[in-house]
N, C-alpha and C positions, 0 to 999 in steps of 0.2 A: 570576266573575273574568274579566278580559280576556285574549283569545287572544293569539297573536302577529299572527293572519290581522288581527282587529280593531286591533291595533299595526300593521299594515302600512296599513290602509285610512286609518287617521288620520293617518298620517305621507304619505301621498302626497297629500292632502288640503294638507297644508301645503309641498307641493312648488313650487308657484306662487310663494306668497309669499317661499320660499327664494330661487329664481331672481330675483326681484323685487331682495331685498338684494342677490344677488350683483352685481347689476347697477346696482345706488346705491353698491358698495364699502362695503359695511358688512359688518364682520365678524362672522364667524360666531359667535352665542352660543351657552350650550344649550337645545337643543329641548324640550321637554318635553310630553309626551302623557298626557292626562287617562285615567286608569284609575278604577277601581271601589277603596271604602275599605272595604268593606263585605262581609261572606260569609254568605249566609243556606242554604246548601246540609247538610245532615246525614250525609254520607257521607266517612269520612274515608278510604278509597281512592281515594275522587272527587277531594277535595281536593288531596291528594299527586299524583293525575296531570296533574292542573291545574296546579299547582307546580314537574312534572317538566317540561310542557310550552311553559311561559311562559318555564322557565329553559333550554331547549333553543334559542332563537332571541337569547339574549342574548349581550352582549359577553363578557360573564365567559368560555362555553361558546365562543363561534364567536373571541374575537379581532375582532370589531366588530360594528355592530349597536347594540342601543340597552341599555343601562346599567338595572338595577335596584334599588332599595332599598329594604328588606322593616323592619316593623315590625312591634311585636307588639303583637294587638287580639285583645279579646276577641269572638269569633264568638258569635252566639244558642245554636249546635248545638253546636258543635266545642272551646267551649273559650277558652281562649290558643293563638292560634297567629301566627305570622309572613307577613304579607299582603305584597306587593309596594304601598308607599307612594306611591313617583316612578317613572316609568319618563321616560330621557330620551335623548336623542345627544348625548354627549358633543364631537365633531368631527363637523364638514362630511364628514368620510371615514367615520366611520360612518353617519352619515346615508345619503350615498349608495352606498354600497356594499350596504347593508340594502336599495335602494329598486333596486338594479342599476338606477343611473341616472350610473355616474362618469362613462361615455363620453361621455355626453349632454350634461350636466354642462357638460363639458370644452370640448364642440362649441356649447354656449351662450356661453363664454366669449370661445371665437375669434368666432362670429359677432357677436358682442355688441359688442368692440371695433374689427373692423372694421367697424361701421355707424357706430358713434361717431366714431372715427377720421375715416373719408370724410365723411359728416354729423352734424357734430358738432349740428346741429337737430335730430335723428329721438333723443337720449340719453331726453326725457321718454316718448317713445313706447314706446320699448323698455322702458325701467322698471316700464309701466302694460301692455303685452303680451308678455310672455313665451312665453306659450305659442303665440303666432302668430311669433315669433322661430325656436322651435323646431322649429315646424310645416313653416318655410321656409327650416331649416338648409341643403339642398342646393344654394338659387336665389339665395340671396344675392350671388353676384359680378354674375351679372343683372341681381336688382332694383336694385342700386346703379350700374348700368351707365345702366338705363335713368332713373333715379332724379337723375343729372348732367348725363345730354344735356337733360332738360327742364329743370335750375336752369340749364343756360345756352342753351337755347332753349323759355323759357317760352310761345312761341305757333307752335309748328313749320308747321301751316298742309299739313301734308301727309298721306297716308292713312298706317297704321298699320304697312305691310309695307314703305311710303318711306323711315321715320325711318332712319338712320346711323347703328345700331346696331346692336355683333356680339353678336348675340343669336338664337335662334333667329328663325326669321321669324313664329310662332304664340305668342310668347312674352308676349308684352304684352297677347295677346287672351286666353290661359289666365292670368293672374294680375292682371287688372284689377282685383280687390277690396282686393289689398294694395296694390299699385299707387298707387289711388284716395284710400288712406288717408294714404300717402306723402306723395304729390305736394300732396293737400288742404295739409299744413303744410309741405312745401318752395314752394310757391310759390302761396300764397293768393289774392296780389293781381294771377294772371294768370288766376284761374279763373273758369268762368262757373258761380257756385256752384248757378245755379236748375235744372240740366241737370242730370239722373242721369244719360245717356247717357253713356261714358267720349270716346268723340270729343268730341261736344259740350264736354262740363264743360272737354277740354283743350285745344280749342283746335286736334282735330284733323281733316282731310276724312274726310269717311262718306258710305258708300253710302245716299243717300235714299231713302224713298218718293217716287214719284213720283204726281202727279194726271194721272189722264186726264179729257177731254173733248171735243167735240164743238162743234164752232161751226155754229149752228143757220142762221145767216144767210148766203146763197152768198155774198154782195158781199163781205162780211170777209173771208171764205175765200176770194175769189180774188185778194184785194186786199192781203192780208199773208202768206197761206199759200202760194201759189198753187196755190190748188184744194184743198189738203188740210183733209179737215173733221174725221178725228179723230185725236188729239196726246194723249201723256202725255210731260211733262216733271217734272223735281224740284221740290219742294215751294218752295224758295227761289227755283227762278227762278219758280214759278208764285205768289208772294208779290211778284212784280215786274211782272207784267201790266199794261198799259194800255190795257186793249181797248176798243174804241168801241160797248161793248152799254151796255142799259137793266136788262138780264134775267139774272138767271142759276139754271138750275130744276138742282137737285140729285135723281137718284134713284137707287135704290141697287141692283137687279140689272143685269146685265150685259145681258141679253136687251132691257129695256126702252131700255138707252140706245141699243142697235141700233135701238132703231122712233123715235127723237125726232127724229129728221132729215125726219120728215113730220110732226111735230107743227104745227096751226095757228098764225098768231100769234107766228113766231118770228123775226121780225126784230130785230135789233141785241140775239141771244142767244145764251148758248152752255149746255150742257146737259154735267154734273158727275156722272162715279161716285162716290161716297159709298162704296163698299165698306164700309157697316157702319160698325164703330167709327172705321174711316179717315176718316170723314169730318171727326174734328177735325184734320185735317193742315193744313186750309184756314184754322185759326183768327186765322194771324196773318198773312193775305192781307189787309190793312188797306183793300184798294180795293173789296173786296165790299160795303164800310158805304154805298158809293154806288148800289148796286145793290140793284134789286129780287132777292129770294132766295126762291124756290118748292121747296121739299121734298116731295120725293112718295117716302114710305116703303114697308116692309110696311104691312098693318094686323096688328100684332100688339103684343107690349108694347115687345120689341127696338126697332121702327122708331121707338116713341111715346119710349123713352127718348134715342135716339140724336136725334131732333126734338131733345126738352129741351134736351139737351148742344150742338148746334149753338145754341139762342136761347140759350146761359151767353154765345155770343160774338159772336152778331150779332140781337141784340133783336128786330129788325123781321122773323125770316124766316116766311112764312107756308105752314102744310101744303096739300098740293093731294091732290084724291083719298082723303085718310083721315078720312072722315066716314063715316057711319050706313049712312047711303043708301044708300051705295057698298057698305058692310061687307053690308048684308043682301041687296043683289042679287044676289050673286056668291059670298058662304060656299057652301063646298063640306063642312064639319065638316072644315075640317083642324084637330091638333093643335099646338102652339106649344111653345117653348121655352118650362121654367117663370123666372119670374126673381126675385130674390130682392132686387129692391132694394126701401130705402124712405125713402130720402132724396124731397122735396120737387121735386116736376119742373115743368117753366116751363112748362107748356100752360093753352090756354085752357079753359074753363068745360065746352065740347061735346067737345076733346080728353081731357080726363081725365075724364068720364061714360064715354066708348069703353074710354081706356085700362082704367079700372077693372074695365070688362065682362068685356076681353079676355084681363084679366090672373086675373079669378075662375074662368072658363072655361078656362081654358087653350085660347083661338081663336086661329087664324093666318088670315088672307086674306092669299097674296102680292100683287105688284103686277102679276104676269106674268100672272094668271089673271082680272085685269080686261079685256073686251073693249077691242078698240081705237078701235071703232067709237063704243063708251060713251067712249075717253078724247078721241076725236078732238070727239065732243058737248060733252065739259065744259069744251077748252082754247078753241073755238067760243067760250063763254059767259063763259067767265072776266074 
């Protein structure tokens, strides 16, 4: 037979959907919660306290709560006896009162109307999440605050603690997720929908990553710079570059960009930290397509995949330094990160023989532990 605990779990279960109607004004019908028709148990003090128990949490006993009606079935064991048939809530006030959710209830109601009220756009939203309505019962004067300055400044253009709004000043950065959701159907057709980023997608200033590099060639550097050869700026102005190079050799420790300014062969070149993953920041520097592009990685599987992912965006770049040769002069049996990718990677024929190697072994050669004398040899010949 069903408990009350089991009547409480199924009834909050349909709590969602309650607030749902509340929220379309559709009046409250009655509830009704599927029980058990059936009694195969053989012990009839069991049964009666089963009985005594069920009817211990109902309306009849408490004055609200959920309503019962007992039929008589014949049990296997027992006989003729009187089963609880319907069990149901009669009123929205038993409902919640059984569920000690009227406060709640109550405070969905206010917040409910004022969203609609102010945004009469956000009613199908609220209909279809309830439970994130509630979740954000306290913030609601907020979110609706910030939720207006953007329907009438749909491309603000400024950083996130700028906007002119009395709101905390960390408010927009803690509730970005609701926010996001918001604003996606308050103002669609000012979003840049391709951007997860919440500046980005809205249209607002953010703190960039910035590219650092090196200008390999002095005449550049004393002729646009004066004199300074190494520069990090933001990714957007470093997407607007018009530099008078042929070359541009990406490699990815720090140490090593410190030695490229002796590199042979480097007129009209400038030389790119990659930081790793960082190095797709570059992808939509659209002037690089003009330029020779030399990637000199780890040799390990990170650097061979991080290669890949730069030629997703500039076809022609070609690796310098991570071949064989190189890998079996200088292995020291370092260990490598393991990696777990297995998507299809853009290398050549000689590059993914290596990568495969590197990646069964789990081998690392950095780039720092290749002599420079050997690197000075191979940019020589290159």
């Amino acid at each position: 037979m069903i408990t009350p605990q089991e009547i409480k779990d199924k009834a909050e279960r349909k709590y969602f959907s309650f607030l749902q109607a509340l929220a379309s004004d559709v009046p409250f019908a009655k509830l009704v919660i599927r029980g058990d028709k059936s009694y195969t148990k053989s012990s009839l003090p069991d049964f009666e306290k089963e009985i005594q128990l069920i009817n211990s949490q109902s309306k009849e006993k408490n004055g609200f709560g959920y309503s019962l009606e007992f039929q008589q079935i014949k049990t296997k064991y027992l006989g003729i006896q009187d089963l609880p048939v319907l069990i149901y809530f009669e009123t929205e006030k038993d409902f919640l009162r059984f569920l000690d959710k009227e406060n709640e209830a109550e405070l969905f109601k206010i917040c409910t109307n004022k969203i609609v009220n102010e945004l009469p756009e956000l009613r199908n939203w609220v209909i279809q999440n309830p439970a994130k309505v509630v979740q954000n019962r306290a913030e609601w004067t907020s979110i609706l605050k910030v939720c207006q300055y953007f329907k009438e400044n749909s491309k603000p253009n400024k950083y996130i603690r700028e906007l002119p709004i009395n709101v905390h000043t960390k408010f927009i950065e803690r509730n970005q997720s609701i926010l996001k959701e918001l604003l996606d159907i308050l103002i669609p057709e000012s979003i840049i929908a391709e951007e997860r980023q919440f500046e980005k997608r809205f249209n607002l200033k953010y703190s960039e990553s910035q590219i650092r590099f090196k200008i390999l060639d002095k005449r550049i550097s004393q002729n646009l710079f004066s004199g300074i050869e190494d520069l990090a700026i933001p990714v957007s102005q470093f997407e607007l570059l018009n530099l008078p190079i042929k070359k541009v050799l990406i490699v990815e420790n720090k140490t090593t960009l410190y030695t490229t300014l002796t590199l042979p062969k480097m007129d009209e070149a400038i030389a790119v930290f990659g930081q790793g993953n960082a190095v797709v920041n570059i992808k939509n520097s659209k002037w690089l397509s003009e330029k020779e592009i030399l990637y000199w990685g780890d040799l390990d599987v990170q650097g061979f995949e991080i290669l890949s992912r730069l030629r997703d965006h500039f076809t022609h770049v070609k690796s310098v330094l991570m071949d064989k040769i190189t890998f079996d002069a200088f292995f020291e049996n370092d260990r490598g990160i393991l990696s777990n990718t297995s998507m299809k990677l853009n290398l050549t024929d000689q590059e993914l023989e290596l990568y495969n190697m590197l990646k069964t072994n789990n081998w690392r050669l950095e780039q720092e532990k290749v002599p420079f004398n050997y690197v000075t040899r191979y940019f020589l010949n290159l």
